[in-house]
C-alpha positions, 0 to 999 in steps of 0.5 A: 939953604944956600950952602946946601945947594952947594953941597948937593949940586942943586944948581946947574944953568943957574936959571932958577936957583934964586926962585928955588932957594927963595921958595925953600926957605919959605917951605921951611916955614910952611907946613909941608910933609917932611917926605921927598913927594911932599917936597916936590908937590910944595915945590912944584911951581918951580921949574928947573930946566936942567932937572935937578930936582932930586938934589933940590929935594936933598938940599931942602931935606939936608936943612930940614935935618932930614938928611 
């Protein structure tokens, strides 16, 4: 996952990666739609200051072999 971050940009001020990594990981296992709205609703308590939600999604998507 954090090789995706990476890759996709996930990341910008640094704030919230560690949470958003830690709960992609946990989304991983849960039983969470594969589609991108899905992603959002099972990320949503996370808060990203900067807006990089959609290369959140894309990091997620890539480790899930949805990319």
């Amino acid at each position: 996952m954090q090789a995706a971050f990476v890759a996709h940009d996930a990341y910008q001020c640094g704030y919230c990666t560690s949470g958003q990594i830690m709960s992609a990981v946990a989304l991983l296992e849960e039983p969470c739609e594969p589609n991108d709205a899905d992603i959002r609703e099972c990320m949503s308590g996370n808060i990203c200051r900067c807006g990089a939600y959609p290369r959140i999604v894309a990091a997620i998507q890539e480790v899930r072999g949805k990319s």
